[in-house]
Jmol script that loads the backbone (N, CA, C; Angstrom):
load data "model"
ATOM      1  N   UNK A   1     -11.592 -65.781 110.982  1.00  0.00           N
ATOM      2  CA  UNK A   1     -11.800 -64.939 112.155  1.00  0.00           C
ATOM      3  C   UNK A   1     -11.449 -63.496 111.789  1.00  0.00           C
ATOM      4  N   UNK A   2     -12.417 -62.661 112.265  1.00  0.00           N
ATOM      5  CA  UNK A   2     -12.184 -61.236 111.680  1.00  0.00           C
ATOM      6  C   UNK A   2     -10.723 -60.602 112.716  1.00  0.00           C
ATOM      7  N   UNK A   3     -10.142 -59.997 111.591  1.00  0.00           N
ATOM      8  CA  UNK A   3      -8.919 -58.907 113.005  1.00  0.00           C
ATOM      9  C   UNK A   3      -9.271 -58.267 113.892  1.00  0.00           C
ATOM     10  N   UNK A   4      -8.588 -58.488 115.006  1.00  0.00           N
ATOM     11  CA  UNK A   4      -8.804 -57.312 116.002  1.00  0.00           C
ATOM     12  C   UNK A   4      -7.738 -56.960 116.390  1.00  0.00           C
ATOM     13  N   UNK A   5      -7.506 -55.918 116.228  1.00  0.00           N
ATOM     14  CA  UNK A   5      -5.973 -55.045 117.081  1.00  0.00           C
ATOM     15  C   UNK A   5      -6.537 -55.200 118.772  1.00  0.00           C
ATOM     16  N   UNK A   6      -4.457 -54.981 119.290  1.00  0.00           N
ATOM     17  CA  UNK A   6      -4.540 -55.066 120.799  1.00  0.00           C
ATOM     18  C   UNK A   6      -5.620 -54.219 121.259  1.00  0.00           C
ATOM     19  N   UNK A   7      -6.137 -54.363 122.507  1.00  0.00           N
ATOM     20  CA  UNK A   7      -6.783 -53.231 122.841  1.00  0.00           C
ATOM     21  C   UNK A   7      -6.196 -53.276 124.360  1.00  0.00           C
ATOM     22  N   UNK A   8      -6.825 -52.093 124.867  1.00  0.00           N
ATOM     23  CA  UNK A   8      -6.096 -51.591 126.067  1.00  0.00           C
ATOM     24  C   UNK A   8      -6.813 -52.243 127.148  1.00  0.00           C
ATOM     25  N   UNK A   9      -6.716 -52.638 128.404  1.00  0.00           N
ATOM     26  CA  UNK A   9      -7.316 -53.450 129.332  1.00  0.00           C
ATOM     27  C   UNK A   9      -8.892 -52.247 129.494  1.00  0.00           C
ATOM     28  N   UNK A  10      -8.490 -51.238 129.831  1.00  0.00           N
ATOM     29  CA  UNK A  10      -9.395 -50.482 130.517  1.00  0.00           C
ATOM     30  C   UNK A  10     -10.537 -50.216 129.362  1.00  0.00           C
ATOM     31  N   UNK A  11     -10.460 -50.666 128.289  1.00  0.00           N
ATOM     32  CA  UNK A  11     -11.639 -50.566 126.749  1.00  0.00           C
ATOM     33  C   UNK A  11     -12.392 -51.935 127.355  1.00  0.00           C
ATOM     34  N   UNK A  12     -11.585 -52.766 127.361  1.00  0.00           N
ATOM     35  CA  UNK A  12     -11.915 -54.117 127.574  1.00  0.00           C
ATOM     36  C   UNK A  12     -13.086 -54.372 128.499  1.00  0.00           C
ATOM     37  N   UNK A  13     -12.646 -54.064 129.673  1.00  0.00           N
ATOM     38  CA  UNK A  13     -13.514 -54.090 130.995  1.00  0.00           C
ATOM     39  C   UNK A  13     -14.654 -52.959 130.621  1.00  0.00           C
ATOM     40  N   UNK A  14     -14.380 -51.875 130.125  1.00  0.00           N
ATOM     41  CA  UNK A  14     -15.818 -50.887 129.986  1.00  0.00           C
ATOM     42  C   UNK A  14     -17.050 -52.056 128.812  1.00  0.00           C
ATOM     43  N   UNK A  15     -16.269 -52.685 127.638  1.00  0.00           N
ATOM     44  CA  UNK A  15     -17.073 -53.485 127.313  1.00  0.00           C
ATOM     45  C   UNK A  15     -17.454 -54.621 127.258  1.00  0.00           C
ATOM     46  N   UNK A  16     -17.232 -55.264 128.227  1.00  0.00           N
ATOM     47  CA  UNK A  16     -17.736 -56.295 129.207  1.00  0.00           C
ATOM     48  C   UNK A  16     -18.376 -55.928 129.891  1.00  0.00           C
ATOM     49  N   UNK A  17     -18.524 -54.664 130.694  1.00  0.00           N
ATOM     50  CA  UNK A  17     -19.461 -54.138 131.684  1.00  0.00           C
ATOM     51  C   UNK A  17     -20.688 -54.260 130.997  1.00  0.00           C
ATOM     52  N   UNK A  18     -20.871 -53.830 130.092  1.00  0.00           N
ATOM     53  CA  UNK A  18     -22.154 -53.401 128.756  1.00  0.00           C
ATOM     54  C   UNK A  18     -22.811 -54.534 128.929  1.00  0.00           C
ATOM     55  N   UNK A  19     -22.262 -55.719 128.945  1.00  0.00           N
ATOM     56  CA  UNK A  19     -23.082 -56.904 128.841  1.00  0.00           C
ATOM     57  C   UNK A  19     -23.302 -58.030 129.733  1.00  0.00           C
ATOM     58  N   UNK A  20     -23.170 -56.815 130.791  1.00  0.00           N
ATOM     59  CA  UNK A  20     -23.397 -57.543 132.118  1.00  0.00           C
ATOM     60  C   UNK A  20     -22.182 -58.476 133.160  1.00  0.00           C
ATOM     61  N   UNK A  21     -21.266 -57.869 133.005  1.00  0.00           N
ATOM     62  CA  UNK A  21     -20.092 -58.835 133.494  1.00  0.00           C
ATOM     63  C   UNK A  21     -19.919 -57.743 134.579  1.00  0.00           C
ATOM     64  N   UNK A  22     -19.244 -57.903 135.573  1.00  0.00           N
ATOM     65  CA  UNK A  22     -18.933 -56.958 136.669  1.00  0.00           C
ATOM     66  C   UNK A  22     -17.037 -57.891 137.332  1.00  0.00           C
ATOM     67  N   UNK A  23     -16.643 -56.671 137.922  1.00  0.00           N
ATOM     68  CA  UNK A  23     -15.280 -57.271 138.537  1.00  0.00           C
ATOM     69  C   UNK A  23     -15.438 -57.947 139.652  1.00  0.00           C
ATOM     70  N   UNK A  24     -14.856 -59.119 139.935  1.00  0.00           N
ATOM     71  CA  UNK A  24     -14.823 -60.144 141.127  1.00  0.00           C
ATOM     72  C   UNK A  24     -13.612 -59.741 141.618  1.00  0.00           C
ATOM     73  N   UNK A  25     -12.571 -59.552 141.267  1.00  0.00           N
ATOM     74  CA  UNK A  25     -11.489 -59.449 141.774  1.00  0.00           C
ATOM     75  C   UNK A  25     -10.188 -58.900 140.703  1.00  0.00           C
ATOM     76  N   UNK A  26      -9.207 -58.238 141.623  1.00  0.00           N
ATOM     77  CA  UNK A  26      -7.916 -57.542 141.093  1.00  0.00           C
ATOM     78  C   UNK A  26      -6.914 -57.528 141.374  1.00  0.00           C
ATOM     79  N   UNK A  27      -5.905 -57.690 140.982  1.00  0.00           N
ATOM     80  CA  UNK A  27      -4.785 -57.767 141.181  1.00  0.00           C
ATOM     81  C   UNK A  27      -3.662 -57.676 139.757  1.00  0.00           C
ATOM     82  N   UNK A  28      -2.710 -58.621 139.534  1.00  0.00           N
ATOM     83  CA  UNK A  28      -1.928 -58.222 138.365  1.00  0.00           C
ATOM     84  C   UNK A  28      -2.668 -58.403 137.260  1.00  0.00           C
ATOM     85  N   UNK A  29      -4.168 -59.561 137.094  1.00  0.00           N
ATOM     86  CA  UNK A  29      -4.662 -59.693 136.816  1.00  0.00           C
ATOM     87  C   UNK A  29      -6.026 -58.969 136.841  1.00  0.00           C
ATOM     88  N   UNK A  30      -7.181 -58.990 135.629  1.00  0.00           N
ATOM     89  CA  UNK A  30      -8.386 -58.489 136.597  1.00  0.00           C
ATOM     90  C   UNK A  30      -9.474 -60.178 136.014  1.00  0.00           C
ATOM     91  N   UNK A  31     -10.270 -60.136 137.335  1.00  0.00           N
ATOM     92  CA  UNK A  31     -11.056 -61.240 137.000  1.00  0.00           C
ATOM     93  C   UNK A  31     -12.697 -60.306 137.268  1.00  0.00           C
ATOM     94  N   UNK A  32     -12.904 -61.143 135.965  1.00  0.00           N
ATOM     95  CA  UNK A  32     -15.162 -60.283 136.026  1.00  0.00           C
ATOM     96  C   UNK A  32     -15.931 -61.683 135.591  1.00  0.00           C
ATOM     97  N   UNK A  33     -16.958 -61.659 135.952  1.00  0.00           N
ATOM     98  CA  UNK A  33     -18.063 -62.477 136.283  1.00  0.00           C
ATOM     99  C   UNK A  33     -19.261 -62.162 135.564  1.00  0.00           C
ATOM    100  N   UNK A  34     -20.074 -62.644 135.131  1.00  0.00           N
ATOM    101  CA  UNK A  34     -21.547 -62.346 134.806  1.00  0.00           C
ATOM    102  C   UNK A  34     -22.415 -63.395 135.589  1.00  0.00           C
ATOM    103  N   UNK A  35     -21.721 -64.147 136.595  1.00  0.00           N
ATOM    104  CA  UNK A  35     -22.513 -65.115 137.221  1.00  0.00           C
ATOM    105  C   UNK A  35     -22.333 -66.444 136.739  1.00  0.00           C
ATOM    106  N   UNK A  36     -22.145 -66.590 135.951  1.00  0.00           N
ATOM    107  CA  UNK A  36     -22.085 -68.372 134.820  1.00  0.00           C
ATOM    108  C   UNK A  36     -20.586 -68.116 134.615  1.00  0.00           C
ATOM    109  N   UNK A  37     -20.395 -67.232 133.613  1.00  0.00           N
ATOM    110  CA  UNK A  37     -18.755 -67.603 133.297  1.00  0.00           C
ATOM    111  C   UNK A  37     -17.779 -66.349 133.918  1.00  0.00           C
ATOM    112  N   UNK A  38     -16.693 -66.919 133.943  1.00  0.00           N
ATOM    113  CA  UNK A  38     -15.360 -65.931 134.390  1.00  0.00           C
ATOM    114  C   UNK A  38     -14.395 -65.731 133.354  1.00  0.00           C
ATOM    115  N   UNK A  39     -14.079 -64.443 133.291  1.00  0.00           N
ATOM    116  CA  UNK A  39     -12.843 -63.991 132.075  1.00  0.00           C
ATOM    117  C   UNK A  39     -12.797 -63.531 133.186  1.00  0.00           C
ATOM    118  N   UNK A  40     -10.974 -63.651 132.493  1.00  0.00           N
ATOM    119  CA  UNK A  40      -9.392 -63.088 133.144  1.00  0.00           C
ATOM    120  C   UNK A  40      -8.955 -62.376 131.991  1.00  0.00           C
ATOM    121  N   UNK A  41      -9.321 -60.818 132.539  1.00  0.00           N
ATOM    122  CA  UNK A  41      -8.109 -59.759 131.563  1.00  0.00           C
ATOM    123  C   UNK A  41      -6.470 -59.841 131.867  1.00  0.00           C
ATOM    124  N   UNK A  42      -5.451 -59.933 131.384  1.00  0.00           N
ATOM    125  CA  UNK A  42      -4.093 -59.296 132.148  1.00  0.00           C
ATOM    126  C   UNK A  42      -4.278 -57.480 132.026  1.00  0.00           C
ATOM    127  N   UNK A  43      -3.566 -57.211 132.914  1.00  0.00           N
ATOM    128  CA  UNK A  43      -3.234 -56.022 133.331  1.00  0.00           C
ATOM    129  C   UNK A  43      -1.884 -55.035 132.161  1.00  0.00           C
ATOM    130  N   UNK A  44      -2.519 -55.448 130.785  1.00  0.00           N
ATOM    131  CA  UNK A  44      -1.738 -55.058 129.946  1.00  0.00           C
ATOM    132  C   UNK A  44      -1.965 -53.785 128.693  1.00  0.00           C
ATOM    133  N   UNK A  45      -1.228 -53.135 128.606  1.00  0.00           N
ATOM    134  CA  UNK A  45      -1.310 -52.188 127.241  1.00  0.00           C
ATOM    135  C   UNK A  45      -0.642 -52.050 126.156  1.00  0.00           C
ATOM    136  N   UNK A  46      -1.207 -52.722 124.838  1.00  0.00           N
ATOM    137  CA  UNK A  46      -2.232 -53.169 124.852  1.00  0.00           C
ATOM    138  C   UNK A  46      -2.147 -54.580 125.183  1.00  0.00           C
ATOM    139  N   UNK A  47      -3.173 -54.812 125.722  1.00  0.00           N
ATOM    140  CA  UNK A  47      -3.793 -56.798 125.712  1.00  0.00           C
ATOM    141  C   UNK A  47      -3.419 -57.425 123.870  1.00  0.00           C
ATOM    142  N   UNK A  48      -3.034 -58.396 123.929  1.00  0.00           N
ATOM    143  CA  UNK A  48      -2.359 -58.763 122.160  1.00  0.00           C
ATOM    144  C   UNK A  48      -4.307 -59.529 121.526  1.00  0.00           C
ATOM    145  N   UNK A  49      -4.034 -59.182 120.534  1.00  0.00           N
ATOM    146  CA  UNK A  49      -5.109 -59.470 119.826  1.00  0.00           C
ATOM    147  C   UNK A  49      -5.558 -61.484 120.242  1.00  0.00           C
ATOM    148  N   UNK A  50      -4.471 -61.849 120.246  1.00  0.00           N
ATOM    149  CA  UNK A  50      -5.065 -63.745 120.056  1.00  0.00           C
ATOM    150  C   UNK A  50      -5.069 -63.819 121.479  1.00  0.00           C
ATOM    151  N   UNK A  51      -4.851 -63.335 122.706  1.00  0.00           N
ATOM    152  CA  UNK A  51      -5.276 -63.089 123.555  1.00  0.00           C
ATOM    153  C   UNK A  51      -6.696 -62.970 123.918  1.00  0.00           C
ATOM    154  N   UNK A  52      -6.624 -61.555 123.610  1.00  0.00           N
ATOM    155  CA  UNK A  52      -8.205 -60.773 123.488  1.00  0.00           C
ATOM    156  C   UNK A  52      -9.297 -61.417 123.019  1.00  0.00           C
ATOM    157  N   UNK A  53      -8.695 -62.393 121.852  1.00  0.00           N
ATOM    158  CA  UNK A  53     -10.142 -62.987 121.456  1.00  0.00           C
ATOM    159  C   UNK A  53     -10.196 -64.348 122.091  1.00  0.00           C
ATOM    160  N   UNK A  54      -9.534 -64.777 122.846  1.00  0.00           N
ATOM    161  CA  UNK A  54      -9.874 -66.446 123.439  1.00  0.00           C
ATOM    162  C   UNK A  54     -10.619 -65.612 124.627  1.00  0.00           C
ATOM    163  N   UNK A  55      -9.934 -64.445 125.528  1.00  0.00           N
ATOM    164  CA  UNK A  55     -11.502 -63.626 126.799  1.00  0.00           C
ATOM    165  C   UNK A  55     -12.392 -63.471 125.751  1.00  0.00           C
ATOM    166  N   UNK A  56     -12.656 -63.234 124.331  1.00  0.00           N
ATOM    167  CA  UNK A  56     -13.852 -62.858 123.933  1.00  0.00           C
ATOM    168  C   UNK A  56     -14.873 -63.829 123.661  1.00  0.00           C
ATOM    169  N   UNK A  57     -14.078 -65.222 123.276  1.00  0.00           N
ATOM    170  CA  UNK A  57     -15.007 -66.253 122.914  1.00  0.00           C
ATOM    171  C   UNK A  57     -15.008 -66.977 124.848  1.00  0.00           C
ATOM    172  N   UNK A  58     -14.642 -66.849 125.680  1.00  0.00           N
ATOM    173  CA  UNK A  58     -14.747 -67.648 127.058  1.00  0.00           C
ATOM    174  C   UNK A  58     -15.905 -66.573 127.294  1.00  0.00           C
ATOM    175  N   UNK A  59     -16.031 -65.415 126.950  1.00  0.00           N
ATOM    176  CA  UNK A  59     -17.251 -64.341 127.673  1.00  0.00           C
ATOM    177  C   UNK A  59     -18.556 -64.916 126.737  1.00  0.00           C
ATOM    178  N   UNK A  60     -18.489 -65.872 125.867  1.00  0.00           N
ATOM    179  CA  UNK A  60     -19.673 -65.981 124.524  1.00  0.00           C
ATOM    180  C   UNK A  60     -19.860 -65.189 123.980  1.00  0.00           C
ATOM    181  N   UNK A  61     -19.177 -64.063 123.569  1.00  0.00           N
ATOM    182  CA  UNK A  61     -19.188 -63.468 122.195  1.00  0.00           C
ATOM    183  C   UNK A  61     -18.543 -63.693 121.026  1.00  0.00           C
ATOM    184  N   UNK A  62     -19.025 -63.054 119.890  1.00  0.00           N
ATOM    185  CA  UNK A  62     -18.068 -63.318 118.582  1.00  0.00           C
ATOM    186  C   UNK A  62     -17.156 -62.195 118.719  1.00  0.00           C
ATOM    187  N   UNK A  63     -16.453 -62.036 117.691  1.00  0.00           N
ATOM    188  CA  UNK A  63     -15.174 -60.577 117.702  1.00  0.00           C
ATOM    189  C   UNK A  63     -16.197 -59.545 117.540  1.00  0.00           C
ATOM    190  N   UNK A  64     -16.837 -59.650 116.462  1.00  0.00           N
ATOM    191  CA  UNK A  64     -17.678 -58.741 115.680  1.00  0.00           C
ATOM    192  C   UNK A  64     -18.830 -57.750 116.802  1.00  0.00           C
ATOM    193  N   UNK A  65     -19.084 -58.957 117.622  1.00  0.00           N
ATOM    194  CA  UNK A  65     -20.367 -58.272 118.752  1.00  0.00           C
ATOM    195  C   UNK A  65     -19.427 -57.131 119.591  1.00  0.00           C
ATOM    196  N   UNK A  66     -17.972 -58.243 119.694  1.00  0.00           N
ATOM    197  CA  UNK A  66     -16.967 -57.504 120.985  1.00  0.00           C
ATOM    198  C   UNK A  66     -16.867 -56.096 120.269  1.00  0.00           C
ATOM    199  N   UNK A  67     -16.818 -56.044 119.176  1.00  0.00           N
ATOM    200  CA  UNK A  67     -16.394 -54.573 118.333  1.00  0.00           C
ATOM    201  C   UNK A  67     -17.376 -53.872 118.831  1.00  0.00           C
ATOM    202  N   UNK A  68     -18.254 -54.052 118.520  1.00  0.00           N
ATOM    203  CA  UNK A  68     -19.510 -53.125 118.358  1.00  0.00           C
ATOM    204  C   UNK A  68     -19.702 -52.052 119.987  1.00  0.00           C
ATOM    205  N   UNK A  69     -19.441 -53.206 120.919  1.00  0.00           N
ATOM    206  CA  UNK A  69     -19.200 -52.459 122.473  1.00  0.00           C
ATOM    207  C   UNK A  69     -18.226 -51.826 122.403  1.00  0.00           C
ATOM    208  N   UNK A  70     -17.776 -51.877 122.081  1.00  0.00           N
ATOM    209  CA  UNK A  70     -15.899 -51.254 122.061  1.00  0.00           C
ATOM    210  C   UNK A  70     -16.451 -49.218 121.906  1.00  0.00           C
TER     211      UNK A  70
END
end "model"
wireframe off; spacefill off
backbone 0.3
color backbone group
């Protein structure tokens, strides 16, 4: 699995937006939707990398695609 450093919640959600995910709901948590599946960001800075990549593979991406939005 390629590295990914923490990233900050608010990177996160701008690239998820890119690929069609939108926010359902907020709170300590943030929850976004693309209609089929749901990722849960925490409300953290930064979000820890083995984190980041279990929302990246529940959204169906690889790390590598997640980079590229970033």
């Amino acid at each position: 699995m390629p590295k990914l450093p923490g990233i900050n919640h608010k990177r996160a959600i701008h690239a998820f937006e890119k690929v069609g995910f939108w926010i359902a709901r907020q709170g300590k948590h943030i929850t976004m939707t693309n209609g089929e599946k749901v990722i849960t960001i925490p409300r953290a800075n930064p979000v820890n990398s083995f984190t980041m990549a279990i929302i990246i593979q529940g959204a169906g991406l690889s790390i590598e695609e997640f980079k590229k939005l970033l």
